[in-house]
C-alpha positions as CSV (number, residue, x, y, z in Angstrom):
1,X,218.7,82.2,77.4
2,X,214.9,82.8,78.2
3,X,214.5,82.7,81.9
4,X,211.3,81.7,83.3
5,X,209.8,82.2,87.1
6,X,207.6,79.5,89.1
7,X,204.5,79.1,88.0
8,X,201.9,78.7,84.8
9,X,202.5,80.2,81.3
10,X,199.9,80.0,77.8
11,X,201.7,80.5,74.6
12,X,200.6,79.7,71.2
13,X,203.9,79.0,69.6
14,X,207.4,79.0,71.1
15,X,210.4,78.3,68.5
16,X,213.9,77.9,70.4
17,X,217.0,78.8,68.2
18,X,219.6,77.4,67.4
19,X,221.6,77.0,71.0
20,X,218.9,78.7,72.6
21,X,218.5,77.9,76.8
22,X,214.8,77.8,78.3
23,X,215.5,78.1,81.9
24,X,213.4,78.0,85.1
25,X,214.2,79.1,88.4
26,X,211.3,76.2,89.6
27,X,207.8,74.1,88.4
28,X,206.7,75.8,85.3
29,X,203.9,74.9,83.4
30,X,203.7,75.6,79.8
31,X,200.1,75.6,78.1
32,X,200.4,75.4,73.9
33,X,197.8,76.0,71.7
34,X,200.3,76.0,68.7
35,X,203.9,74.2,67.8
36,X,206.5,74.0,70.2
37,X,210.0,73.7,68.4
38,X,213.3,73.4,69.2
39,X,216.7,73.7,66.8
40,X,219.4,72.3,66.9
41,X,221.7,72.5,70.4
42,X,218.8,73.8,72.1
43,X,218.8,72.9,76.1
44,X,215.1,72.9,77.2
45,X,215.1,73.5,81.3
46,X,218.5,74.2,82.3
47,X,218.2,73.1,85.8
48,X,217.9,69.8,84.7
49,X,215.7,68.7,86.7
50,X,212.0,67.1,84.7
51,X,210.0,67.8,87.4
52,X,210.3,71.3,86.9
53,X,208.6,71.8,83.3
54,X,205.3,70.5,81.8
55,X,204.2,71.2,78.6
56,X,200.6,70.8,77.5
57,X,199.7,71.2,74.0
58,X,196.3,71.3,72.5
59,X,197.7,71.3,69.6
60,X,195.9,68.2,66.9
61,X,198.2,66.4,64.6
62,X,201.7,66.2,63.5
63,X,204.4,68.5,65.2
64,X,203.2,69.5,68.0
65,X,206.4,69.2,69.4
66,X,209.0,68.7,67.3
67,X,213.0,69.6,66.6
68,X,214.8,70.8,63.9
69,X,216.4,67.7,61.4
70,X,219.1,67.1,61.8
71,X,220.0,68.4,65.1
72,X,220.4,67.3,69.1
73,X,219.6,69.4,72.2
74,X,218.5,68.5,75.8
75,X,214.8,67.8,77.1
76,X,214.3,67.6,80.6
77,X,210.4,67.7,81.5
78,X,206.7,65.9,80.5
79,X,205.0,66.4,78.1
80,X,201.1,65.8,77.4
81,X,199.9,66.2,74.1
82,X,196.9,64.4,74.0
83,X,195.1,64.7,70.5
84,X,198.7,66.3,69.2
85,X,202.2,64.3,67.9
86,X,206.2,64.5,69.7
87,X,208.6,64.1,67.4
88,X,212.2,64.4,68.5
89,X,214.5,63.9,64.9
90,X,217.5,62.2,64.3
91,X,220.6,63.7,65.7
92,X,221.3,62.6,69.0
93,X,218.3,64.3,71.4
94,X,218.5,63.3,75.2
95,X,215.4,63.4,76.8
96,X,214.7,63.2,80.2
97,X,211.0,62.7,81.6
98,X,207.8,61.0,80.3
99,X,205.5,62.0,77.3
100,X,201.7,61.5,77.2
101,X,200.6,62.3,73.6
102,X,198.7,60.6,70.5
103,X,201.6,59.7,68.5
104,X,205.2,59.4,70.0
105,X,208.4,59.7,67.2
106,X,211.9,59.3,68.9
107,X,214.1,58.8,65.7
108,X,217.1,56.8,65.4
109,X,219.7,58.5,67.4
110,X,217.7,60.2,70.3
111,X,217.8,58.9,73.4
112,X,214.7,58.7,76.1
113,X,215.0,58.3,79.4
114,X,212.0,58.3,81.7
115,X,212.2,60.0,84.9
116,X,210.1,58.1,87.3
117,X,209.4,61.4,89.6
118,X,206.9,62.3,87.3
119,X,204.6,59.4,87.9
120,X,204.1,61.2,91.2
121,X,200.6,63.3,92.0
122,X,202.9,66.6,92.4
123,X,203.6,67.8,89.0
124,X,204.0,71.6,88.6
125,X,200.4,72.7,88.4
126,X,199.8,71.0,91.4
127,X,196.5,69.4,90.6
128,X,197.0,68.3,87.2
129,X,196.7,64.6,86.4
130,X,195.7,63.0,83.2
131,X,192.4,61.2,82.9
132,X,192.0,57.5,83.6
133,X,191.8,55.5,79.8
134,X,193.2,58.8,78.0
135,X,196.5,57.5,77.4
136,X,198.0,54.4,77.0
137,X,201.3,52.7,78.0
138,X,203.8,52.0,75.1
139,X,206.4,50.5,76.7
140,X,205.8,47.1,78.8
């Protein structure tokens, strides 16, 4: 388990083993410039709670966030990937929040579930908002 305090982090890459915890004691913000994976059993933001992790990759193309095939884990948080691809794999992913990105891949057996607190102006870095006509809405 990787522990992480309140506030605003830059990584290039984070890879989560197998069963590995990413915890945060409150909003975290996570700024990638690389890949952002998870393996199988992973649990990414113990508290369970989305509000408290956003990720934002500046990562271009396929995989910028992505999980280990097969394999299942836990997601709570948003995600904004503009110019990048999410792909959670087959294997029974739960994920809990909303995902801005240029392509979205949630295979067969994982299961989304958008968390409508995020829609709200306080995300964790406070001012951060996505630009009007940036993103588009998939789902009707």
């Amino acid at each position: 388990t990787v522990t992480l305090d309140p506030g605003t982090y830059a990584f290039n890459k984070v890879t989560l083993g197998t069963g590995a915890k990413l915890a945060m004691t409150g909003p975290v913000v996570i700024y990638m410039t690389d890949q952002f994976y998870a393996q199988n059993g992973a649990v990414v933001n113990t508290s369970k709670i989305p509000a408290n992790l956003m990720i934002i990759s500046s990562m271009s193309g396929v995989d910028a966030i992505t999980t280990e095939e097969p394999g299942s884990g836990e997601f709570y948080g948003g995600i904004y990937a503009l110019n990048g691809e999410v792909e959670f794999n087959d294997g029974g992913w739960n994920i809990y929040g909303a995902i801005v990105a240029n392509e979205i891949d949630i295979e067969d057996d994982a299961r989304f579930h958008y968390d409508v607190a995020l829609t709200k102006p306080s995300l964790p870095a406070g001012k951060f908002r996505p630009a009007a006509g940036t993103w588009r809405e998939l789902f009707p």
